[in-house]
C-alpha positions as a Markdown table, in Angstrom:
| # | Residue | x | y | z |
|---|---|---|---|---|
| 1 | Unk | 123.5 | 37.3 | -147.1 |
| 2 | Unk | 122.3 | 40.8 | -147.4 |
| 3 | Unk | 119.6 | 40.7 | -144.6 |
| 4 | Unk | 119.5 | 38.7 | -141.5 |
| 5 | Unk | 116.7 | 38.6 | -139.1 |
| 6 | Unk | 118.9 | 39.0 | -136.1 |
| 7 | Unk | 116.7 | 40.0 | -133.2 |
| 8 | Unk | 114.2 | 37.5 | -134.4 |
| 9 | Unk | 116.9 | 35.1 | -134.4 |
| 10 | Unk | 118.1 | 36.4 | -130.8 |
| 11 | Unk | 114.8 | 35.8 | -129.6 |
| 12 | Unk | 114.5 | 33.1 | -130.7 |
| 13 | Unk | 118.1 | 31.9 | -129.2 |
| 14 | Unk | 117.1 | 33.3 | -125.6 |
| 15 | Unk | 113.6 | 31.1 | -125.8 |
| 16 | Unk | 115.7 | 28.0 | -126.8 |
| 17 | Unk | 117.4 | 28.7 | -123.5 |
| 18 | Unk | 114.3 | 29.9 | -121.3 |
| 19 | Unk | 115.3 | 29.0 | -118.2 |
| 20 | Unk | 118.7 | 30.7 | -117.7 |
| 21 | Unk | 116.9 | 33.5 | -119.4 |
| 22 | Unk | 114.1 | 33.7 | -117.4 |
| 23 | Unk | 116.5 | 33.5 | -114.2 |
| 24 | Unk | 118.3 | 36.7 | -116.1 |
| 25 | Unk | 115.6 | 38.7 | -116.7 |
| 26 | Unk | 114.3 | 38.4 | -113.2 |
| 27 | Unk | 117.2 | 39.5 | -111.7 |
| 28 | Unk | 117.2 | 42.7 | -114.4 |
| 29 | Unk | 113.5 | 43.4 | -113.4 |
| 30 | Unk | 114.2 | 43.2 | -109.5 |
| 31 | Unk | 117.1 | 45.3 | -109.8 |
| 32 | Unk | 115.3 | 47.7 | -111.8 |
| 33 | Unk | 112.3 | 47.7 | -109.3 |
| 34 | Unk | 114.8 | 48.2 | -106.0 |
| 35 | Unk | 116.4 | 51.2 | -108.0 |
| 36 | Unk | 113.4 | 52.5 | -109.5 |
| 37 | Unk | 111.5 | 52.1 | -106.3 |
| 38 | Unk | 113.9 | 53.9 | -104.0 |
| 39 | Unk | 114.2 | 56.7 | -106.6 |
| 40 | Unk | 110.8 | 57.5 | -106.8 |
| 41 | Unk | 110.6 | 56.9 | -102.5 |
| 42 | Unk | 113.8 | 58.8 | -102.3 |
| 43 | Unk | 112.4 | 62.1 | -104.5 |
| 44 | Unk | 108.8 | 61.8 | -102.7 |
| 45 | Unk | 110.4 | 61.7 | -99.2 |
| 46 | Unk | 112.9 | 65.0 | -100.4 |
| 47 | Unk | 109.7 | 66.8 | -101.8 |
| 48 | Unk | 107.4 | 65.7 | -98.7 |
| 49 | Unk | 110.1 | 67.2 | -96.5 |
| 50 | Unk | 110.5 | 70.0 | -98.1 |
| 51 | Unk | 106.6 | 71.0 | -98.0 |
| 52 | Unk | 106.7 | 69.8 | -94.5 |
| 53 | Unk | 105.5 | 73.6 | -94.2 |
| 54 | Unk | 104.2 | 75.8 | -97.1 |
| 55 | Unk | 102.5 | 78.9 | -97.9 |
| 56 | Unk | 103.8 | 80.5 | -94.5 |
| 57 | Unk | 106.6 | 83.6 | -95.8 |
| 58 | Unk | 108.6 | 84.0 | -92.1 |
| 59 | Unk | 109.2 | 81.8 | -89.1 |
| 60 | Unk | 110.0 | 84.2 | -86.5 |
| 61 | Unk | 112.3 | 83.0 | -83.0 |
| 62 | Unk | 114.8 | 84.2 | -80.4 |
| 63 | Unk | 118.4 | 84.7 | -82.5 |
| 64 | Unk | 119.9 | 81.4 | -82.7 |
| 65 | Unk | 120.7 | 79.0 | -85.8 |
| 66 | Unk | 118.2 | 78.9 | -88.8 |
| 67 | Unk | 118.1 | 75.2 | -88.8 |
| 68 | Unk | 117.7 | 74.9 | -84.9 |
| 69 | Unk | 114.8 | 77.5 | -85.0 |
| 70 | Unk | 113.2 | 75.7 | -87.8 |
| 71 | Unk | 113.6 | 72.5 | -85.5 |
| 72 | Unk | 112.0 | 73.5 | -82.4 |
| 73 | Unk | 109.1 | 76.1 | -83.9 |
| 74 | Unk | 108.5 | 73.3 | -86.9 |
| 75 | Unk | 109.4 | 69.9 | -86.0 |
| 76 | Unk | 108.9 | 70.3 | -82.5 |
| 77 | Unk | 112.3 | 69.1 | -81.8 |
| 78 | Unk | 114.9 | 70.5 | -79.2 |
| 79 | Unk | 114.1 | 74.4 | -77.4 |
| 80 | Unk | 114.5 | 77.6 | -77.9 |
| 81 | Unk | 117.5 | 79.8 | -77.2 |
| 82 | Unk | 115.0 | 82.7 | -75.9 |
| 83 | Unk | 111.4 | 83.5 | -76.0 |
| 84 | Unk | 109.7 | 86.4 | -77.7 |
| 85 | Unk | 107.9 | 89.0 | -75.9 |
| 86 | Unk | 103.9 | 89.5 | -76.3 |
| 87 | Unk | 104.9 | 93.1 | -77.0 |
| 88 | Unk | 107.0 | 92.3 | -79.8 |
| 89 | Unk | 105.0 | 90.2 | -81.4 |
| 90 | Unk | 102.1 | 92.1 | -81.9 |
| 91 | Unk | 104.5 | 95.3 | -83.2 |
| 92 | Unk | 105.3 | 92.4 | -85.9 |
| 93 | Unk | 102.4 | 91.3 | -86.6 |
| 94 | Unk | 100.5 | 95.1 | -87.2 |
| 95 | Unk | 103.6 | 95.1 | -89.2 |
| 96 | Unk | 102.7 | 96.6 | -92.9 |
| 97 | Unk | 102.3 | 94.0 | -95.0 |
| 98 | Unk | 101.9 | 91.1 | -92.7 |
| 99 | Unk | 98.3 | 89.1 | -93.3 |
| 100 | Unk | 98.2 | 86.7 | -90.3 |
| 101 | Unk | 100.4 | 85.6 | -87.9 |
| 102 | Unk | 100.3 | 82.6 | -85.9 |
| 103 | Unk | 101.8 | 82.1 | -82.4 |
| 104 | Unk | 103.3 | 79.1 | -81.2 |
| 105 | Unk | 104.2 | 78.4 | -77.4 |
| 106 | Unk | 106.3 | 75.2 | -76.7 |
| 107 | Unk | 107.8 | 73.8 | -73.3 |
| 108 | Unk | 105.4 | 71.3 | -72.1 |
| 109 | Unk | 104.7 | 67.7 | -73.5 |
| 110 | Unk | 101.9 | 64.7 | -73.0 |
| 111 | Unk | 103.3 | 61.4 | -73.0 |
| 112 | Unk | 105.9 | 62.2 | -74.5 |
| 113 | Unk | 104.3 | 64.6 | -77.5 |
| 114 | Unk | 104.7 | 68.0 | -78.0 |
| 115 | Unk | 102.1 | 70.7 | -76.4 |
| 116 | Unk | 101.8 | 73.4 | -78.3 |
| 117 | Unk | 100.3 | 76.3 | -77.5 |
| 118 | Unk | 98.3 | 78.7 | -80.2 |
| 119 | Unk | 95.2 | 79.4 | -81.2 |
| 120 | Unk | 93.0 | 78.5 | -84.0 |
| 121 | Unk | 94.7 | 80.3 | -86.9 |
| 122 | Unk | 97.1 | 77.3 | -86.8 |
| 123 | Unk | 94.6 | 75.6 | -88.3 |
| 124 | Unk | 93.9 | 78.0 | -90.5 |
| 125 | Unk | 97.3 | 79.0 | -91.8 |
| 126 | Unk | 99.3 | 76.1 | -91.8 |
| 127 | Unk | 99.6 | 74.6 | -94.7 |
| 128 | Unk | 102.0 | 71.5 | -96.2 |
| 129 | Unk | 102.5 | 69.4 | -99.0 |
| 130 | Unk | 101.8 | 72.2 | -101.7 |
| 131 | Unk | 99.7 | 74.0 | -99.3 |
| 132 | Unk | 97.3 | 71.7 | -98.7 |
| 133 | Unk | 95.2 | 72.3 | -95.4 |
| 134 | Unk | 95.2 | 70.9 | -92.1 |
| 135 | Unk | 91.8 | 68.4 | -92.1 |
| 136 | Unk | 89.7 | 67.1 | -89.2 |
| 137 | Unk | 89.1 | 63.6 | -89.0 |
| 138 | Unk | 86.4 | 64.3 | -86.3 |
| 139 | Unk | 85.2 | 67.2 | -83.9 |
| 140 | Unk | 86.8 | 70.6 | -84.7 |
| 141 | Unk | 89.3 | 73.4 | -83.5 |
| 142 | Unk | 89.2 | 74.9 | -80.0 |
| 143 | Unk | 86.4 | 76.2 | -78.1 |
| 144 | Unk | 86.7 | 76.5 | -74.1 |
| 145 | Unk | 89.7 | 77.2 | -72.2 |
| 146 | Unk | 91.0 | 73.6 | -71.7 |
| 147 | Unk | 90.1 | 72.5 | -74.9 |
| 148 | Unk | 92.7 | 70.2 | -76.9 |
| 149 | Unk | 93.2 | 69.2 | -80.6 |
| 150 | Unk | 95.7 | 66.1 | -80.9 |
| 151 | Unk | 97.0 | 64.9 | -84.5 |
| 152 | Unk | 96.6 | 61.8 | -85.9 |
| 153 | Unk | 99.6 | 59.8 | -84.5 |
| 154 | Unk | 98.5 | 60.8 | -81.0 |
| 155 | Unk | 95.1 | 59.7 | -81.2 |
| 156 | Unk | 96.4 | 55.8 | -82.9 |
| 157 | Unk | 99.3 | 55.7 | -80.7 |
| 158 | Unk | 97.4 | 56.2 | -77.5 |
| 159 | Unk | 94.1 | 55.6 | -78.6 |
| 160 | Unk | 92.3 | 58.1 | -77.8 |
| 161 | Unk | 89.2 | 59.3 | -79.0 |
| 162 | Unk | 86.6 | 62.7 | -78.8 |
| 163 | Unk | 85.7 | 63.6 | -75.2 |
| 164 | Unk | 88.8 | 62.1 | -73.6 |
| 165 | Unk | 90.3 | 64.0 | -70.8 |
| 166 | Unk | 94.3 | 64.2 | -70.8 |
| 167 | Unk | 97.0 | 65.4 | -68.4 |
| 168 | Unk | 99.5 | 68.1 | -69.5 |
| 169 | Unk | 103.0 | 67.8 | -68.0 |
| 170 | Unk | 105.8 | 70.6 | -67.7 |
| 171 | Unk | 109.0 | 69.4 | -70.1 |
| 172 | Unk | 109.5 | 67.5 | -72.9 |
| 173 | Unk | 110.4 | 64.4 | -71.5 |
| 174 | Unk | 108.5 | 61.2 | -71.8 |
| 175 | Unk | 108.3 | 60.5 | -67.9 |
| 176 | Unk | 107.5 | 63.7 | -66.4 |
| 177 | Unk | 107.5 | 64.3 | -62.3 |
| 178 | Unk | 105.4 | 67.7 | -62.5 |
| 179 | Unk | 102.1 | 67.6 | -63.9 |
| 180 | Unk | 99.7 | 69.8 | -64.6 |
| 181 | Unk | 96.5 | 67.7 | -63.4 |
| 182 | Unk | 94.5 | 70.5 | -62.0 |
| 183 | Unk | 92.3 | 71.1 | -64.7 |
| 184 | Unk | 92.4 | 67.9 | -67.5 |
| 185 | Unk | 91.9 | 68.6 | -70.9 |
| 186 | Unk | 89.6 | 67.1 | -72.9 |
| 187 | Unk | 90.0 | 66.1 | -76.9 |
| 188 | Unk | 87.4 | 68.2 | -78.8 |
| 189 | Unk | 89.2 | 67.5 | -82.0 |
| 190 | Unk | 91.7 | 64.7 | -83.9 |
| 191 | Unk | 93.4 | 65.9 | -87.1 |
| 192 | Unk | 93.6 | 63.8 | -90.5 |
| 193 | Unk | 97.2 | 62.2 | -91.0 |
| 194 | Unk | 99.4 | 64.8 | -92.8 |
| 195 | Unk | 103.1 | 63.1 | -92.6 |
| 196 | Unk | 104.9 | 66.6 | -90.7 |
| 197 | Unk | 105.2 | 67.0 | -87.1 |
| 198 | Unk | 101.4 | 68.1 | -87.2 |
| 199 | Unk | 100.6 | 64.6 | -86.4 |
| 200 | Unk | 102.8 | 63.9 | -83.4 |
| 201 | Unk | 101.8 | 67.4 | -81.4 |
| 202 | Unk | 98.8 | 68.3 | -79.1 |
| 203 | Unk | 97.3 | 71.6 | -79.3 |
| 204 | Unk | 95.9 | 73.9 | -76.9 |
| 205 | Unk | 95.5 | 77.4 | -76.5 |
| 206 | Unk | 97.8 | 80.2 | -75.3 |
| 207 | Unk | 95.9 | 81.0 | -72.8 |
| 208 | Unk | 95.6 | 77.5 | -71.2 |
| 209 | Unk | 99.3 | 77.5 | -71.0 |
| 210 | Unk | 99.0 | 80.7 | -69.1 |
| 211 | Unk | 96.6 | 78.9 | -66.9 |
| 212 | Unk | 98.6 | 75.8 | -66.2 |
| 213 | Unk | 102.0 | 77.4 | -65.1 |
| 214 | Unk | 99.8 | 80.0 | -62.9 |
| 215 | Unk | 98.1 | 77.2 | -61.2 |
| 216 | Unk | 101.4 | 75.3 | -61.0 |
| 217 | Unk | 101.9 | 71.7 | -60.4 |
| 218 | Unk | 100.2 | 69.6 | -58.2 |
| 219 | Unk | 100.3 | 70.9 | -54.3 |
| 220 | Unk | 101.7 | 74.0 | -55.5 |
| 221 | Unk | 99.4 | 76.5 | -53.9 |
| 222 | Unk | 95.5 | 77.3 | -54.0 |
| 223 | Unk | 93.8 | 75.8 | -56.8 |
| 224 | Unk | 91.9 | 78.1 | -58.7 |
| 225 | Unk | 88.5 | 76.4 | -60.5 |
| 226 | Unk | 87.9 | 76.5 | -64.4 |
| 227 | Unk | 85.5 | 79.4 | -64.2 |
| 228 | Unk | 87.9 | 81.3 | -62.1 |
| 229 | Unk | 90.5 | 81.1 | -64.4 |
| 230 | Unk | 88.3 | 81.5 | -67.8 |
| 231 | Unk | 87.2 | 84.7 | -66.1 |
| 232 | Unk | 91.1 | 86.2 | -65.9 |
| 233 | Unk | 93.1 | 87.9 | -68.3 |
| 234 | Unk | 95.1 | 84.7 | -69.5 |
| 235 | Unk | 97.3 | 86.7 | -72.6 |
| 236 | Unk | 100.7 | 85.2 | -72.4 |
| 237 | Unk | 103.7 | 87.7 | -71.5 |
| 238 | Unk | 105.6 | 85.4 | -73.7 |
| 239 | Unk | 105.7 | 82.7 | -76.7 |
| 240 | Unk | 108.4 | 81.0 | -77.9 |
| 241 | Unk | 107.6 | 81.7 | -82.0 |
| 242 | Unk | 105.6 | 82.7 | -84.4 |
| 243 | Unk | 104.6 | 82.0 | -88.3 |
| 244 | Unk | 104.1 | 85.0 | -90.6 |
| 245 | Unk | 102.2 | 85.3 | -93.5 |
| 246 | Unk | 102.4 | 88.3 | -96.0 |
| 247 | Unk | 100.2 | 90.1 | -98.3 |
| 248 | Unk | 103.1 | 90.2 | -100.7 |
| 249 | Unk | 105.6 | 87.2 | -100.9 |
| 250 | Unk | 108.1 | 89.7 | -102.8 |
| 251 | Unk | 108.5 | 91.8 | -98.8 |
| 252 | Unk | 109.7 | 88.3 | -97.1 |
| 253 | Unk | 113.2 | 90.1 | -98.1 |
| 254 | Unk | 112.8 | 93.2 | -96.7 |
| 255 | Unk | 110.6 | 92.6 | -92.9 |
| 256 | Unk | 113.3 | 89.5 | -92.3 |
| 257 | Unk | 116.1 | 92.3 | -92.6 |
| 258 | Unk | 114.0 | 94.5 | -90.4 |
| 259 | Unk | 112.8 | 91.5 | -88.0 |
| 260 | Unk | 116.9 | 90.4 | -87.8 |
| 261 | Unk | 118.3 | 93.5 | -87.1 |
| 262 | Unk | 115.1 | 94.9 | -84.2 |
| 263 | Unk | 116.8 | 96.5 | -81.6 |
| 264 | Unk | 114.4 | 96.2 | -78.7 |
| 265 | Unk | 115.3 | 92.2 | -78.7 |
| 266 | Unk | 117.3 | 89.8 | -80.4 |
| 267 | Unk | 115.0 | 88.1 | -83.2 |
| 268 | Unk | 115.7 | 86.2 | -85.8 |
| 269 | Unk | 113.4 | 85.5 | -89.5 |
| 270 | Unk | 113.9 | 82.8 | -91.2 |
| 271 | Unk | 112.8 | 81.7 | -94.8 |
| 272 | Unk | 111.5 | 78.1 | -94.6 |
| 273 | Unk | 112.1 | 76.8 | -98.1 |
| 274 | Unk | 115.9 | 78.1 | -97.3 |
| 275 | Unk | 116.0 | 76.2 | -93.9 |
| 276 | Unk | 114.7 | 72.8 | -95.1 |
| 277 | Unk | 116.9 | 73.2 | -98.2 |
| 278 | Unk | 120.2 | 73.4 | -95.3 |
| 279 | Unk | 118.3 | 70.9 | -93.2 |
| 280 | Unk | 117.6 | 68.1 | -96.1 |
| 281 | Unk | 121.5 | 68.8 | -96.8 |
| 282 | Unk | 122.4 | 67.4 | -93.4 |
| 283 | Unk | 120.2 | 64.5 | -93.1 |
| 284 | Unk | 120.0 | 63.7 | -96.6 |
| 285 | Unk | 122.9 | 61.7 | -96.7 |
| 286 | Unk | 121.0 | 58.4 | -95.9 |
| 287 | Unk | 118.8 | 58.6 | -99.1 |
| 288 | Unk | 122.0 | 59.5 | -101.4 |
| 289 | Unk | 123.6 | 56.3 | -100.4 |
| 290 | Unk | 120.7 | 54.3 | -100.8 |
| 291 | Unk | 120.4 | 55.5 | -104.2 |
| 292 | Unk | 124.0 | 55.0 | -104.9 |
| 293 | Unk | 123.1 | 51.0 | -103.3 |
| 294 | Unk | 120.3 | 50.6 | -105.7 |
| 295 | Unk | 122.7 | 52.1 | -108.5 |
| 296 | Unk | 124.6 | 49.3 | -107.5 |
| 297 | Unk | 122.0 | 46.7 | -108.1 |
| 298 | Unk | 121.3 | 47.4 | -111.3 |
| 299 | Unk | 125.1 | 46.9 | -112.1 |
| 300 | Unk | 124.7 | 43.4 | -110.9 |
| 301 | Unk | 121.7 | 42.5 | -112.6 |
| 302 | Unk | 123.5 | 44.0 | -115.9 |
| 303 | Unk | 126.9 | 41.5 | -114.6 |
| 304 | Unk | 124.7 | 38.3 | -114.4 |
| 305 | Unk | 123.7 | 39.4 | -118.1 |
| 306 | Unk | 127.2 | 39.2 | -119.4 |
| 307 | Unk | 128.0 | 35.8 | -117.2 |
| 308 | Unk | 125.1 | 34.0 | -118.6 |
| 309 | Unk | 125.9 | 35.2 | -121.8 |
| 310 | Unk | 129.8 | 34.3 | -121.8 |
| 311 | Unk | 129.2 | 30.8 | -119.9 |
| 312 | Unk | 126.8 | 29.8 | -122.6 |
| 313 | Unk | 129.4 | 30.2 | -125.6 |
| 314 | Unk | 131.2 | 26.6 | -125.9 |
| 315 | Unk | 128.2 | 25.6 | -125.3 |
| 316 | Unk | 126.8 | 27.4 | -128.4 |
| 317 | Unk | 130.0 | 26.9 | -130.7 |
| 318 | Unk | 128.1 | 24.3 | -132.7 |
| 319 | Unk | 125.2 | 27.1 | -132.9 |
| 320 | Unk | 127.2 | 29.1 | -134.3 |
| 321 | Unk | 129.2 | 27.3 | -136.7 |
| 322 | Unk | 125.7 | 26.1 | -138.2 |
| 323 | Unk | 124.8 | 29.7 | -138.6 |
| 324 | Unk | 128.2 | 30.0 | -140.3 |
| 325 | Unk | 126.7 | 26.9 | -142.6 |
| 326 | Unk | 123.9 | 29.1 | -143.2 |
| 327 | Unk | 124.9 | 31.7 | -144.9 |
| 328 | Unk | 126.0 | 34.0 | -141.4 |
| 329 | Unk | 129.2 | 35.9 | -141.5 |
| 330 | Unk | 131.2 | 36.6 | -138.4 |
| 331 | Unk | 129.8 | 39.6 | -137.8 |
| 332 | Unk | 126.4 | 38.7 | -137.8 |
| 333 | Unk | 127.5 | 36.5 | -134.9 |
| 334 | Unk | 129.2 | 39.5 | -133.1 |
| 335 | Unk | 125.3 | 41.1 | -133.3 |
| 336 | Unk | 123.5 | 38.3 | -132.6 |
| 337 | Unk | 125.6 | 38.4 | -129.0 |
| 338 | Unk | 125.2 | 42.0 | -128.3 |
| 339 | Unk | 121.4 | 42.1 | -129.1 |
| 340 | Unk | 120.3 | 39.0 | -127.2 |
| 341 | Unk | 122.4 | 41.0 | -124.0 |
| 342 | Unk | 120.4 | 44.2 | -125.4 |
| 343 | Unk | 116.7 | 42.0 | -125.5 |
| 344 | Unk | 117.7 | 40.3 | -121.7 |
| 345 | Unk | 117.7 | 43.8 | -120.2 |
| 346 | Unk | 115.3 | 45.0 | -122.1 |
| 347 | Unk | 113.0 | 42.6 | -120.9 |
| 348 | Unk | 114.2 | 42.8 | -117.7 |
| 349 | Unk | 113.9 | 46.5 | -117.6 |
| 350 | Unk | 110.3 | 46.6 | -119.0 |
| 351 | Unk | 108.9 | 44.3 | -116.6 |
| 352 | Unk | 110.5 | 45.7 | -113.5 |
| 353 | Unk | 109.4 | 49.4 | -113.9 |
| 354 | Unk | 106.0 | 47.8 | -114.4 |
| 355 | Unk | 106.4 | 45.6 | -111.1 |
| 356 | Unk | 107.4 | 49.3 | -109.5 |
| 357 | Unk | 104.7 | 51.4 | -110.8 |
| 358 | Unk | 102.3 | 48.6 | -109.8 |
| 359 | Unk | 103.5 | 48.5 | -106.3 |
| 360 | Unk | 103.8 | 52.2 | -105.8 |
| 361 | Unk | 99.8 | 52.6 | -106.9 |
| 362 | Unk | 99.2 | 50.0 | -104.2 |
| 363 | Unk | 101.4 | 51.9 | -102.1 |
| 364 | Unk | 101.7 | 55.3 | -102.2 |
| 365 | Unk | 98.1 | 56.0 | -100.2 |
| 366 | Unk | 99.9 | 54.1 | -97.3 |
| 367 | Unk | 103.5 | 55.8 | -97.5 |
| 368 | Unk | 101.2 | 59.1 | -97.7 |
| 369 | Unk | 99.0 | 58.6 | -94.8 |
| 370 | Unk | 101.3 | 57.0 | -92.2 |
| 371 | Unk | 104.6 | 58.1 | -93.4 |
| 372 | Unk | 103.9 | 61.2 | -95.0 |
| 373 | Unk | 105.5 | 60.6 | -98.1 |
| 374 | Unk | 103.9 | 62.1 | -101.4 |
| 375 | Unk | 104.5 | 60.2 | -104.3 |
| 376 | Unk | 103.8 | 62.4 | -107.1 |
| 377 | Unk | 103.7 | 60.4 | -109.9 |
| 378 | Unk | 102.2 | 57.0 | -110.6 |
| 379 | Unk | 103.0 | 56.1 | -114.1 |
| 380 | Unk | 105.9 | 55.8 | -116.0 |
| 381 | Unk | 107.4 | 59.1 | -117.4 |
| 382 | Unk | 110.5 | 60.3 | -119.7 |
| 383 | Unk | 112.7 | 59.7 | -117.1 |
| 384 | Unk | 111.9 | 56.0 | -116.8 |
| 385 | Unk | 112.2 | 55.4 | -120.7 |
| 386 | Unk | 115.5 | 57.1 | -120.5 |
| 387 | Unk | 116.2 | 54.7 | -117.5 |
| 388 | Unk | 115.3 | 52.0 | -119.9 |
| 389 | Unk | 117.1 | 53.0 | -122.4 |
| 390 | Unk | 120.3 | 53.6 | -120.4 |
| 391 | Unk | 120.0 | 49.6 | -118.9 |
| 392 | Unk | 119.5 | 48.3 | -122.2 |
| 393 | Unk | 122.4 | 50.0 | -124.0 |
| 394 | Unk | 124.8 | 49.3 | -120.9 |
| 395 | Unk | 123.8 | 46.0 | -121.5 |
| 396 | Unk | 124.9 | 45.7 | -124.9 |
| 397 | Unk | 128.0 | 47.5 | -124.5 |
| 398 | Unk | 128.7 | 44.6 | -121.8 |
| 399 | Unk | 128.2 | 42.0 | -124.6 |
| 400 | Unk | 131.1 | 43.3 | -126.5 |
| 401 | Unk | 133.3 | 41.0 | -124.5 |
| 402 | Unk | 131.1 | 37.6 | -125.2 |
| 403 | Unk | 130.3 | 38.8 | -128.5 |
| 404 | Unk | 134.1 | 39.9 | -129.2 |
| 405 | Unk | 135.3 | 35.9 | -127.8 |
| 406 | Unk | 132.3 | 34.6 | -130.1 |
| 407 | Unk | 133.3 | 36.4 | -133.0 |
| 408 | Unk | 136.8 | 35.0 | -133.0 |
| 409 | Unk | 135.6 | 31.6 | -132.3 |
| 410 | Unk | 133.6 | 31.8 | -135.3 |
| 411 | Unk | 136.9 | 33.2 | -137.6 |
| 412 | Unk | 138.6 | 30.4 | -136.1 |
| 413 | Unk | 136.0 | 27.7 | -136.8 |
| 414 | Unk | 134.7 | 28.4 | -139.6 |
| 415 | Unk | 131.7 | 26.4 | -141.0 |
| 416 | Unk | 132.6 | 23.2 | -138.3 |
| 417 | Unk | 133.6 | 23.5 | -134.7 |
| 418 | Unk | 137.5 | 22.1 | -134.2 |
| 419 | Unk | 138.2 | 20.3 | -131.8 |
């Protein structure tokens, strides 16, 4: 017998025994879809974190850590070691070289979220996820003194809408016992969902943090009204940070070595790609051994191959010694083995990365809008043929061992099964 239709006759074996098939190739395909799925999750979450902020050259802070400045003037997380003077801040930013500059002043909170003082070139500047721009979902940047902009998890959480009047409180806590409820501010703006801290903070202006800690907290002294205090000279003495942008990406080097080593007060520049990259090193560890779970999976799926497989062979020893009759040789038996492991995963494979990529285009607008993760693909690529490819060929290396015990059955049967 010079030709032998083996994979026809393998699939043709596996249909003859559909159900334990069937059973094998759904577990194949639903380990392929858990390690496929947290792959892609697991890649989109690293890239969505690390575009958390983009197209900003410098974050600029009181001398501390790089990762703990990056958490407080970024994330929103945690406080500053110091803050920067006013003076000092405009030196940098008439800096040569710098194109904006955007001031950020942290220390007080609204239920719980982060107030943060700027102005409207926050807006402007900030950019994330590729440099994508921050969006309004309704009303627009500030206007009047106690004017606020809140982002998108603010306005569902609490559910607030345009026109709303809040209370700013001193701290960061939840539960604050000093408020600032002189002079309310009411939301003239709600910011589109972007996934960073953008939609968990509450903006207002530098100067209406200047005009809150000079009114002080409730009973504090002589209130003084909203036109009293829109007619002062409300520029801050200090702010906690600040995000640079340059005219040339290439000077980043050179004004952070300047910026770090400024006499007049300790500063510190930081590189945000750099920081995130040392940041996603520390609390990456989750995602790795999720992956390596997933990995694991897959391993099982490939393990119930090879059981079904070896459980079916005395089973199939009058099979095979009919083969035998018809003109088979051992070895076509040892073939027949491996490629009906090879087709099971195949199958298995096939149909799970189409169960993923099905889920994640059903998907991925959610994980983007409330979670912030970017998926950046949505149809299957080299990587998941390779990924095929690898399953598939694992699996036939695993039906060595059933094929091996068949094959040796077969020497020893010959043509008629012994009993």
């Amino acid at each position: 017998m010079t030709r032998f239709p083996i994979i026809s006759l393998a699939w043709r074996s596996i249909a003859n025994r559909r159900g334990t098939a069937l059973l094998t190739i759904l577990t194949v395909a639903i380990a392929m879809t858990l390690f496929l799925g947290v792959e892609k999750v697991r890649h989109g979450a690293r890239a969505s974190f690390e575009n958390t902020i983009s197209g900003t050259d410098l974050i600029v802070g009181a001398r501390s850590s790089p990762v703990n400045l990056l958490l407080y003037a970024i994330f929103h997380i945690g406080d500053a070691t110091n803050n920067i003077t006013w003076e000092t801040y405009q030196q940098v930013a008439n800096a040569p070289g710098v194109a904006w500059t955007v001031p950020i002043s942290l220390g007080d909170s609204h239920a719980g979220f982060r107030v943060v003082g700027t102005d409207n070139r926050y807006f402007e500047h900030y950019r994330y996820a590729g440099r994508r721009h921050l969006q309004f979902a309704a009303g627009g940047p500030l206007d009047d003194l106690f004017d606020t902009v809140v982002g998108a998890s603010v306005a569902r959480e609490l559910g607030y809408s345009l026109g709303e009047e809040i209370i700013v409180a001193h701290g960061t806590g939840r539960v604050s016992f000093v408020e600032h409820d002189n002079n309310p501010f009411t939301i003239v703006g709600i910011l589109e969902p972007t996934g960073t801290p953008v939609d968990r903070s509450v903006f207002v202006s530098l100067e209406a943090i200047e005009a809150i800690h000079l009114e002080g907290p409730t009973g504090a002294g002589t209130s003084l009204s909203m036109d009293e205090l829109r007619a002062m000279d409300l520029t801050p003495d200090q702010i906690t940070a600040f995000l640079v942008g340059l005219e040339t990406p290439v000077a980043a080097l050179r004004l952070q070595r300047q910026i770090n080593t400024y006499r007049v007060e300790p500063l510190q520049a930081i590189i945000p790609g750099v920081a995130l990259s040392q940041l996603w090193s520390v609390v990456g560890v989750a995602e790795r051994t999720l992956a390596a779970v997933a990995a694991f999976v897959v391993l099982m799926g490939l393990i119930c191959i090879l059981t079904a497989v070896l459980t079916s062979l005395n089973e199939r020893r009058r099979e095979m010694a009919i083969l035998r009759a018809l003109g088979a040789r051992p070895r076509h038996v040892f073939v027949l083995l491996v490629s009906e492991s090879a087709l099971l995963a195949l199958a298995g494979a096939i149909i799970g990365t189409g169960l993923t990529y099905g889920a994640l285009s059903l998907g991925a607008p959610v994980l983007e809008q409330r979670y912030g993760v970017h998926l950046s693909g949505t149809l299957p690529g080299l990587y998941d043929l390779a990924l095929i490819g690898v399953v598939t060929g694992a699996s036939a290396i695993l039906g060595f061992i059933p094929a091996w015990t068949a094959f040796r059955n077969s020497l020893a049967d010959g043509m008629t099964i012994r009993t």
